[in-house]
ZAROZA-420980 format. One line per field, with one value per residue (C-alpha): residue number from 1; residue in one letter; x negated, y negated, z. Coordinates in nm, 3 decimals. Last residue first. Layout:
pos	NUM,...
code	A,...
east	X,...
north	Y,...
up	Z,...
This chain:
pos	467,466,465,464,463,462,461,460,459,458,457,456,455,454,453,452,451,450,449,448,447,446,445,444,443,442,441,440,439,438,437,436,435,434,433,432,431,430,429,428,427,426,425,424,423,422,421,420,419,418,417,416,415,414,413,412,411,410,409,408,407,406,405,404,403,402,401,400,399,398,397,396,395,394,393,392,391,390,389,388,387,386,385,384,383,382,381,380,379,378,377,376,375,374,373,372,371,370,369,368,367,366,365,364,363,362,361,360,359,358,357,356,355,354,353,352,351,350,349,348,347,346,345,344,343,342,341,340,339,338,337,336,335,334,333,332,331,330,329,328,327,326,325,324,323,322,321,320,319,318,317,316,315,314,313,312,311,310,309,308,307,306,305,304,303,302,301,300,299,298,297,296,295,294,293,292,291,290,289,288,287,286,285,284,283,282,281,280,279,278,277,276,275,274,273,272,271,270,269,268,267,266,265,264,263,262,261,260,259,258,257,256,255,254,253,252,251,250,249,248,247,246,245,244,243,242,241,240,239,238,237,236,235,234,233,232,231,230,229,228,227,226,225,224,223,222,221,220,219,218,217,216,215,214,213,212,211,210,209,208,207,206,205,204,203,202,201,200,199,198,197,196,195,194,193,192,191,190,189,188,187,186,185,184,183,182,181,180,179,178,177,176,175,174,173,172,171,170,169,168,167,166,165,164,163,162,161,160,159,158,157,156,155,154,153,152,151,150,149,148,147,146,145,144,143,142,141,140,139,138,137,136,135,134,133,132,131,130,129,128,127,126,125,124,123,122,121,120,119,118,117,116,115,114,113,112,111,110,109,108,107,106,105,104,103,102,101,100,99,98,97,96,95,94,93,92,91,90,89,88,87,86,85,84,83,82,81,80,79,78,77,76,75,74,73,72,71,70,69,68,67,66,65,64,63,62,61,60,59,58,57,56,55,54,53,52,51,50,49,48,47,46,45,44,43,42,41,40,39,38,37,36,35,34,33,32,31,30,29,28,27,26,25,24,23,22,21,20,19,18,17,16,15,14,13,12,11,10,9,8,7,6,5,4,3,2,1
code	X,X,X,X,X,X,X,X,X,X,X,X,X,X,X,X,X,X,X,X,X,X,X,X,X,X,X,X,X,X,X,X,X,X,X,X,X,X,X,X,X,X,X,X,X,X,X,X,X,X,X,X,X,X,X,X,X,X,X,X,X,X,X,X,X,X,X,X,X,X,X,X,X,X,X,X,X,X,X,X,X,X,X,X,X,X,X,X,X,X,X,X,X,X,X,X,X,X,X,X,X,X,X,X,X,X,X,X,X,X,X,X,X,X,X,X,X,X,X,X,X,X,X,X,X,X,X,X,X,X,X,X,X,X,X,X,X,X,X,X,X,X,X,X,X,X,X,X,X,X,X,X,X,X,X,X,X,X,X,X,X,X,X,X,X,X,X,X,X,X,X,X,X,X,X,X,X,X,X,X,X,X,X,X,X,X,X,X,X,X,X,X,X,X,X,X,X,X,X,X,X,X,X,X,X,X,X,X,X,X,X,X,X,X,X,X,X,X,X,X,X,X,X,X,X,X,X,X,X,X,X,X,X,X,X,X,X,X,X,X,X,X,X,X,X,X,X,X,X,X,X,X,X,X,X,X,X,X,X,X,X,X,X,X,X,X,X,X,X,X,X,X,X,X,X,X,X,X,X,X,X,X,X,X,X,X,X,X,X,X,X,X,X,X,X,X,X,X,X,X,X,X,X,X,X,X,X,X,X,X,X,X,X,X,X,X,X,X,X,X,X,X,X,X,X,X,X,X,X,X,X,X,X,X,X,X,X,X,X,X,X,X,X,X,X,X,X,X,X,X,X,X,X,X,X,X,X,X,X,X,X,X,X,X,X,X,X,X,X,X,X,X,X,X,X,X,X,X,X,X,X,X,X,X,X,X,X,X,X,X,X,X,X,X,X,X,X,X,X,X,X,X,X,X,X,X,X,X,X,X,X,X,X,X,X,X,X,X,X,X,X,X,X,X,X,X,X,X,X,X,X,X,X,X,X,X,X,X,X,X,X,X,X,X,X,X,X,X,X,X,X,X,X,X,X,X,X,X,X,X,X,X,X,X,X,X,X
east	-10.447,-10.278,-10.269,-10.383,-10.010,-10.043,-9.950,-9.658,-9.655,-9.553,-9.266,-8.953,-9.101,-8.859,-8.743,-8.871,-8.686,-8.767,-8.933,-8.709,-8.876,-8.917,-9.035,-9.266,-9.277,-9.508,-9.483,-9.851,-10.033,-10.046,-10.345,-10.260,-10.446,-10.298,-10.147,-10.331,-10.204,-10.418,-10.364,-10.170,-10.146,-9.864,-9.850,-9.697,-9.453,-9.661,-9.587,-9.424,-9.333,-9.111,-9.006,-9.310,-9.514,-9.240,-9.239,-9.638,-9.652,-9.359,-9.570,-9.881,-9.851,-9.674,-9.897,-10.149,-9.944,-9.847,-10.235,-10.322,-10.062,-10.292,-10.462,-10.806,-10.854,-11.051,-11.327,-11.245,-10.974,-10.749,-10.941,-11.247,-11.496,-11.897,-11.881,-11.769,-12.061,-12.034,-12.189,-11.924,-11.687,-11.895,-11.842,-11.507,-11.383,-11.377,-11.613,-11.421,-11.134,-11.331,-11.187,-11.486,-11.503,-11.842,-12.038,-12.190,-12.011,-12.253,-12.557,-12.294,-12.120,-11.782,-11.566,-11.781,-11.625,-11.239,-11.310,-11.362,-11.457,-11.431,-11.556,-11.436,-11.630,-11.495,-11.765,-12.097,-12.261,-12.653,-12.771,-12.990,-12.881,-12.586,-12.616,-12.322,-12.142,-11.796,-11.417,-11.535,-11.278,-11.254,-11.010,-10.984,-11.011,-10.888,-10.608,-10.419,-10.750,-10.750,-11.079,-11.159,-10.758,-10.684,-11.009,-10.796,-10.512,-10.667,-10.828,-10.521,-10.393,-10.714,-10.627,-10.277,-10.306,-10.384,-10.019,-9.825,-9.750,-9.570,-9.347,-9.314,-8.975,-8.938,-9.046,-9.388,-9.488,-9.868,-9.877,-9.692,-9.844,-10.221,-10.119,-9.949,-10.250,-10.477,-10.245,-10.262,-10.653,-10.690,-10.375,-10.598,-10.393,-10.093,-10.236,-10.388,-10.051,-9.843,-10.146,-10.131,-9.781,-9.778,-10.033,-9.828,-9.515,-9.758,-9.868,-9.488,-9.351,-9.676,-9.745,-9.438,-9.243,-9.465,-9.563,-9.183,-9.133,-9.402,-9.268,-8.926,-9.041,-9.282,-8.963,-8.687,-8.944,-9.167,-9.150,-9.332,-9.501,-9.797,-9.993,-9.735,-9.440,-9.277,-8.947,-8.786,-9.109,-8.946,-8.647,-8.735,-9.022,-8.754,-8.784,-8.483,-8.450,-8.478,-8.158,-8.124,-7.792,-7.798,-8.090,-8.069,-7.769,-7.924,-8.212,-8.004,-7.802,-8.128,-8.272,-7.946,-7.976,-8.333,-8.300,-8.034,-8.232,-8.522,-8.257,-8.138,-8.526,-8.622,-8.354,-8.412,-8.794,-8.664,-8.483,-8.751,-8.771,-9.130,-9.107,-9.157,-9.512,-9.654,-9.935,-10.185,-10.244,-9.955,-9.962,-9.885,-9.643,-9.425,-9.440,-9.350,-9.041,-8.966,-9.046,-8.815,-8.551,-8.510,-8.506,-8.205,-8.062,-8.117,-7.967,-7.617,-7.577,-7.656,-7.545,-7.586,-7.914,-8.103,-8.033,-8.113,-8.296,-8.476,-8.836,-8.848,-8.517,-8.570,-8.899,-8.794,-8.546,-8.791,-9.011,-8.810,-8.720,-9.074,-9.148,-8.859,-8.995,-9.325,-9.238,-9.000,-8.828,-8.719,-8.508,-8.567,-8.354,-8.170,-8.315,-8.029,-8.110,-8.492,-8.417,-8.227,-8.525,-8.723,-8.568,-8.516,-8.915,-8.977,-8.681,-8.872,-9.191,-9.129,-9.087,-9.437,-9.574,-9.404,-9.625,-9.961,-9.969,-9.873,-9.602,-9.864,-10.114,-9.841,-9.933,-10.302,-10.280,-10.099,-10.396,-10.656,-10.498,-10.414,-10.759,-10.953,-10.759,-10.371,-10.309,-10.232,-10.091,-9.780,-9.770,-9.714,-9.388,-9.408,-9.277,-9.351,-9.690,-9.752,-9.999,-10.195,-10.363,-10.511,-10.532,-10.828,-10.790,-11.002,-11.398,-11.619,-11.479,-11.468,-11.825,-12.006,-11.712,-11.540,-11.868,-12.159,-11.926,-11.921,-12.250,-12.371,-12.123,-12.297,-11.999,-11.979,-11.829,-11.838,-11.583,-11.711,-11.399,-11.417,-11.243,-11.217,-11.568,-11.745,-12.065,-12.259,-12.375,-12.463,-12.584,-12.502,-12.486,-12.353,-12.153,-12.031,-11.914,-11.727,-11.546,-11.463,-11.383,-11.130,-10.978,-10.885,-10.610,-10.583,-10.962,-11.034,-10.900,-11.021,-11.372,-11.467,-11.221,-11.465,-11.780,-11.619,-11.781,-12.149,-12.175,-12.352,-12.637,-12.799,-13.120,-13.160,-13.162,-12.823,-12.633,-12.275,-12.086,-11.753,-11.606
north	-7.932,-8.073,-7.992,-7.653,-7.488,-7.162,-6.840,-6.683,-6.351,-6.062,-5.899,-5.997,-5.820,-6.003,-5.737,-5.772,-5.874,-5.637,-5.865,-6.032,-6.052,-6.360,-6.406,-6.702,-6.991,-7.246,-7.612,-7.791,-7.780,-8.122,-8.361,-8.737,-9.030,-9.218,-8.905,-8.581,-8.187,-7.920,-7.568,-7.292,-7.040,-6.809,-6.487,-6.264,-6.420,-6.513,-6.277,-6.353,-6.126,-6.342,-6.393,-6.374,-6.536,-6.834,-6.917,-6.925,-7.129,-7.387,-7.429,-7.501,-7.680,-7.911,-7.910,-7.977,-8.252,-8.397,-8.406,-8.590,-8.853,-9.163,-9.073,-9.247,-9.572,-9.647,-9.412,-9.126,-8.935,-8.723,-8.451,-8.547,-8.274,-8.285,-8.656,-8.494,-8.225,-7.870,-7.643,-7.680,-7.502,-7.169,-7.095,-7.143,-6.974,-7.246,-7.144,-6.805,-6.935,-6.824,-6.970,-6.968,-7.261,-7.398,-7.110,-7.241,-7.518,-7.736,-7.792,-7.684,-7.996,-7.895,-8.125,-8.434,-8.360,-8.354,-8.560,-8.847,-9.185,-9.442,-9.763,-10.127,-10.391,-10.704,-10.869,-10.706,-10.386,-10.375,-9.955,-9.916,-9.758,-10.033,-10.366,-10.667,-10.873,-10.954,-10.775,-10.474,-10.271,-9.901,-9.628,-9.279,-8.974,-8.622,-8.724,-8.356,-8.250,-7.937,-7.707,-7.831,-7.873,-7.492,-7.433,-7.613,-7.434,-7.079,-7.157,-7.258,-6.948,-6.757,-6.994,-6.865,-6.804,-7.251,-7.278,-7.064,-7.393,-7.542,-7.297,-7.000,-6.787,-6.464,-6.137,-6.006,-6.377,-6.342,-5.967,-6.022,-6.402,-6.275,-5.931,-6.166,-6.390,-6.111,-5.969,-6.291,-6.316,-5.970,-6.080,-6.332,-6.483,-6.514,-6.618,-6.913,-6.962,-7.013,-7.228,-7.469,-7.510,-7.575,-7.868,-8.012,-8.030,-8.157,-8.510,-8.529,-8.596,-8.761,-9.059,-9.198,-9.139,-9.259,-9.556,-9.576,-9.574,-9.805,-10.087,-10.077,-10.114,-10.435,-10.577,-10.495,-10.692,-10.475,-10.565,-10.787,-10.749,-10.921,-10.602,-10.533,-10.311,-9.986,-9.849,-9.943,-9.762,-9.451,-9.491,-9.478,-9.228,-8.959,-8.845,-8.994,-8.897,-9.315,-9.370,-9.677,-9.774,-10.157,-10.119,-9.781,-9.953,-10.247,-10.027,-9.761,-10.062,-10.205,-9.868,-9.790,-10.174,-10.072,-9.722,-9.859,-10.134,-9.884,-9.696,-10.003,-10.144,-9.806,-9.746,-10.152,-9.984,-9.715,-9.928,-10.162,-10.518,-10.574,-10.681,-10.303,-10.344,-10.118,-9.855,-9.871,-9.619,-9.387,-9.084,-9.288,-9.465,-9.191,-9.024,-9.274,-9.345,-8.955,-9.029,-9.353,-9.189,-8.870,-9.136,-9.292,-8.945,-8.869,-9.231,-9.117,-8.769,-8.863,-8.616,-8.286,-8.274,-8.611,-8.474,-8.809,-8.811,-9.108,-9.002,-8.639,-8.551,-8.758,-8.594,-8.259,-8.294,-8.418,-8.173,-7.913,-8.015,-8.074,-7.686,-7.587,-7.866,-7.742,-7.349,-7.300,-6.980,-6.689,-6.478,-6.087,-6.128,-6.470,-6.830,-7.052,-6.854,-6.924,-7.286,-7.315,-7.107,-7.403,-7.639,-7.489,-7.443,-7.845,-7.954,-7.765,-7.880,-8.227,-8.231,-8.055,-8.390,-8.603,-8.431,-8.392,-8.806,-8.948,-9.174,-9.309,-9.411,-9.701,-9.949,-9.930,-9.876,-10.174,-10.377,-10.224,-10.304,-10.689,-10.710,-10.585,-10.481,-10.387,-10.280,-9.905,-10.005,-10.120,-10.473,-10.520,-10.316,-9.958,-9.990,-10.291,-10.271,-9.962,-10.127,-10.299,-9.974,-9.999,-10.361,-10.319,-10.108,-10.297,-10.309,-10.493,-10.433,-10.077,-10.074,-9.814,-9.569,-9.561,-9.684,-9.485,-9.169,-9.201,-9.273,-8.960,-8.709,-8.831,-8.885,-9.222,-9.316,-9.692,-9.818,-10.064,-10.219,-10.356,-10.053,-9.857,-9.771,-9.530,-9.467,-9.287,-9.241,-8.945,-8.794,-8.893,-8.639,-8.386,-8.636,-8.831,-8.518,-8.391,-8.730,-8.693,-8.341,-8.447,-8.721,-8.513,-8.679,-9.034,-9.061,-8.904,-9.123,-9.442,-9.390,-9.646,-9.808,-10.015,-9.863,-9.493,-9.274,-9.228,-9.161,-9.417,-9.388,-9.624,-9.621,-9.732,-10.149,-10.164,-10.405,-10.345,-10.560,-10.746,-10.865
up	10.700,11.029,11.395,11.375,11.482,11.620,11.402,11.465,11.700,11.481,11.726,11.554,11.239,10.948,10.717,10.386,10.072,9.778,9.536,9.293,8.864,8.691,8.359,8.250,8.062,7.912,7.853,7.842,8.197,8.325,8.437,8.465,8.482,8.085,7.997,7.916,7.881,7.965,7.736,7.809,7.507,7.522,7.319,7.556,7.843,8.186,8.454,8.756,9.120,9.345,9.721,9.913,9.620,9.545,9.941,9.984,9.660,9.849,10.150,10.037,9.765,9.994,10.291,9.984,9.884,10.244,10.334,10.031,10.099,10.173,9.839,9.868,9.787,10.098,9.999,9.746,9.547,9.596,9.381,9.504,9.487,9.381,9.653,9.979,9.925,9.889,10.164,10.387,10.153,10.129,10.474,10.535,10.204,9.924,9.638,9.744,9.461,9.154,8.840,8.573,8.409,8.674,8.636,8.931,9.100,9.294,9.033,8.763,8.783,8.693,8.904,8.824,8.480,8.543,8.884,8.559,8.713,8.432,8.441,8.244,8.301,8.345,8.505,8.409,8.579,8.569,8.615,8.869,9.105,9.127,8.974,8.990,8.829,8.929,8.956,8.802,8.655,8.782,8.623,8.803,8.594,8.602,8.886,8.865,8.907,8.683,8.765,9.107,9.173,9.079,9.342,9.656,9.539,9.557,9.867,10.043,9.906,10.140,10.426,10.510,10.864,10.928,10.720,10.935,11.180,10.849,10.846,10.623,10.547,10.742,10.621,10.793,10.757,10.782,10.642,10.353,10.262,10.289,10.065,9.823,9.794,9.754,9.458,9.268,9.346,9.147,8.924,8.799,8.476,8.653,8.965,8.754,8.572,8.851,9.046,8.751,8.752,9.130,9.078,8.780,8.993,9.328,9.075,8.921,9.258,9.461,9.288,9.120,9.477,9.685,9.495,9.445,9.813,9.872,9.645,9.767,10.142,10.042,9.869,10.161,10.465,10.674,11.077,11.225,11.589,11.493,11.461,11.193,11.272,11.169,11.203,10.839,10.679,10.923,10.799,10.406,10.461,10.599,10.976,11.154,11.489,11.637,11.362,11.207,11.089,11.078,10.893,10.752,10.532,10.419,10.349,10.130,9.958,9.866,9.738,9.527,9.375,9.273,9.132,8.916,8.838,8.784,8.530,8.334,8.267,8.153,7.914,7.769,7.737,7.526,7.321,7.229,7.430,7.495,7.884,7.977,7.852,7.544,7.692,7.503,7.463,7.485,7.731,8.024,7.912,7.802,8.118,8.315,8.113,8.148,8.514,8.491,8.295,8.541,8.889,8.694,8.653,8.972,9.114,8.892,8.996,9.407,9.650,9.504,9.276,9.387,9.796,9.968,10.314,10.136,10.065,10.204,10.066,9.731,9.693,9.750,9.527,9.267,9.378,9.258,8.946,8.850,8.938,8.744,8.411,8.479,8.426,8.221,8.274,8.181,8.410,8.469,8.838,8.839,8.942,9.124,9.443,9.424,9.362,9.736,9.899,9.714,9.878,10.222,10.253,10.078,10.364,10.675,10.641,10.671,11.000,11.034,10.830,11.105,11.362,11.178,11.131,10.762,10.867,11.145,10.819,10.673,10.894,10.864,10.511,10.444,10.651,10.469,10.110,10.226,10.401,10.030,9.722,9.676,9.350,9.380,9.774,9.590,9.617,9.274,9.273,9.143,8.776,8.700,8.804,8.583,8.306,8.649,8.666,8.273,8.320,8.613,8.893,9.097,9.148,9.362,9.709,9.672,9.672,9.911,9.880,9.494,9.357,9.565,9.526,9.144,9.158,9.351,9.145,8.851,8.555,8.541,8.201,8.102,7.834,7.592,7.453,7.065,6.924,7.228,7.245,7.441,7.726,7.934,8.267,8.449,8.141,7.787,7.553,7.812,8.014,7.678,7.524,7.866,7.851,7.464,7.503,7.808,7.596,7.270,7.091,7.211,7.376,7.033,6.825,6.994,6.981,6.810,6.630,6.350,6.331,6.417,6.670,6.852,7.212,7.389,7.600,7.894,7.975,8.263,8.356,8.213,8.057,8.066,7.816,7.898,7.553
């Protein structure tokens, strides 16, 4: 058993003699990782029955590990749980050259220009959802927003329409979230390799998913189109600095890191915003105002975005309070001391944003939602380390851009073209999984807004070159 021994004090929060702490990180995970920060400091510590789990809760540390030392910690066996789901070259697992070198050749997909081509589909998208929802209609929120990015997702990722085109690869794509799911919000996770029925489900839909993929590459490689602007062709257009191109594995397992971490991630994120505005019809209303008088009508594009800064705000503050990421796992790969505190092999660290996120020292009145902790002035006074929903250092979410342009984009289509309200007697509450951050199931009633008329003479905002 990997023990950290620390030249600091180091604290542990007290539980049962033989499990630990393992009911709690089941049942109430974010208490327990709030507990340990307030009993604790900025390090504390748990057990999982016979694991010691670190918690580094110091917005310095945190930023020291994930930044200054990236080369001495992995993702350790709570990461490596979803290798067979995304491929283990997936750049999740990568470490080192081989993780530097895949992010080299996968940044160009990423650039302003193809992000502004992507625009377009998530806009279309939801206008399509928007028809399918009726005047006065109930709905549920996270699964509608999840549908949506799904399509989104398959547009974006394989110039696939899930819904329409595909029945059989969406409901293959369906079992492997719901698999993903699952997984996530057991611990521990049980392997695919154990044969239960559930896992023999999973196995069937990610060959599915597989065999569709292959026959998609084959095809896009004798088929290749220069115009083409989903992630599939464009992965199929890049090259090495040897002149190499990708072969069909290392393609497979980036489009279902893509696709495992961006569709669910931007579902919960919308969710969140839905019930924030609903809850703050003050900032609700200000949002609407900024969308009315920016689009005078007409349906946003991604050169609107830098004109809608105050709903940027609002979904840069839902992710301070509920990180869709609310804690990153770290495993130390040797020993090794940092500020102090001595770090064994095998280690086990986690990096809660849930907690670093409300450090009071940068986030007054840090529960309170209060998106003007992000107005242009305000924002350059917080640090890079006291916010990281994406992430930090060179493990940092190569698609936070597309999220937020995501966010983005489809919140400023739902407020021009909707009015909610949440349905009486609700309680929202956040729901864990192994990473991930989701409201639980709530709904809400939807009311039209008169459609404006689009003012032909409102000039369009110029394009900033990226979020």
């Amino acid at each position: 058993m990997a023990v950290a021994v620390s030249l600091k004090p180091l604290n542990r929060v007290p539980g049962s003699f033989i499990f630990g702490n393992l009911e709690d990180f089941k049942n109430n995970r974010l208490e327990l990782l709030l507990r340990v920060k307030e009993t604790c400091g900025e390090v504390g510590s748990f057990r999982l029955g016979p694991l010691s789990v670190l918690v580094v809760s110091s917005p310095h540390l945190a930023h020291t590990i994930l930044v200054n030392h990236p080369q001495d910690f992995d993702g350790g066996p709570l990461v490596r749980n979803f290798m067979p789901l995304v491929g283990e070259r997936s750049v999740i697992f990568l470490q080192g050259e081989p993780h530097r070198l895949q992010r080299k050749l996968l940044a160009p997909i990423f650039q302003p220009r193809r992000l502004a081509a992507f625009s377009t589909t998530m806009v279309q998208f939801t206008l399509d959802t928007l028809e399918r929802w009726q005047d006065g209609q109930h709905i549920d929120v996270v699964h509608e927003m999840g549908l949506l990015t799904m399509r989104v997702a398959g547009k974006v990722l394989f110039d696939v329409d899930f819904l329409n085109e595909s029945p059989e690869l969406n409901d293959a794509v369906i079992t492997t979230v719901e698999h993903l799911e699952h997984m996530t919000s057991s611990m521990p996770p049980l392997p695919l390799f154990v044969p239960t029925a559930r896992n023999r489900k999973a196995l069937r839909a990610l060959d599915t998913i597989s065999r569709s993929m292959k026959a998609m590459i084959d095809e896009r490689r004798h088929h290749v189109r220069a115009d083409s602007n989903d992630l599939l062709s464009l992965l199929l257009q890049q090259r090495d600095d040897e002149g190499q191109p990708m072969d069909d594995g290392q393609i497979r397992d980036h489009i279902m890191t893509f696709f495992a971490a961006g569709n669910e991630t931007t579902a919960f994120t919308l969710s969140w915003v839905l019930y924030l505005l609903a809850r703050h019809p003050e900032v609700h209303a200000r949002v609407r105002h900024e969308v009315d008088s920016v689009l005078g009508g007409r349906p946003p594009t991604y050169e609107d975005l830098p004109a809608l800064g105050y709903l940027l705000q609002v979904i840069k503050e839902t992710l301070r309070l509920y990180p869709v990421v609310y804690m990153q796992a770290r495993c130390a790969v040797r020993d090794l001391e940092i500020d102090g505190y001595a770090i064994r092999k095998g280690q086990m660290l986690l990096i809660p944003p849930y907690c670093i996120h409300r450090d009071s020292e940068y986030f007054p009145e840090p529960e309170r939602f209060d998106p003007e902790r992000f107005s242009p002035e305000r924002e350059k006074q917080i640090p890079r380390h006291a916010y990281m929903p994406f992430g930090a250092g060179p493990h940092t979410c190569i698609g936070n851009h597309f999220a937020l342009m995501e966010a983005h984009l489809i919140m400023a289509t739902l407020v021009q073209r909707l009015d909610f309200e949440m349905l009486a007697g609700q309680v929202v509450t956040p729901k864990v999984a192994a990473v991930t951050l989701q409201p639980s199931r709530y709904q809400m009633k939807l009311t039209h807004r008169p459609h404006q008329e689009e003012d032909v003479s409102r000039p369009r905002a110029r394009a900033a070159g990226g979020l």
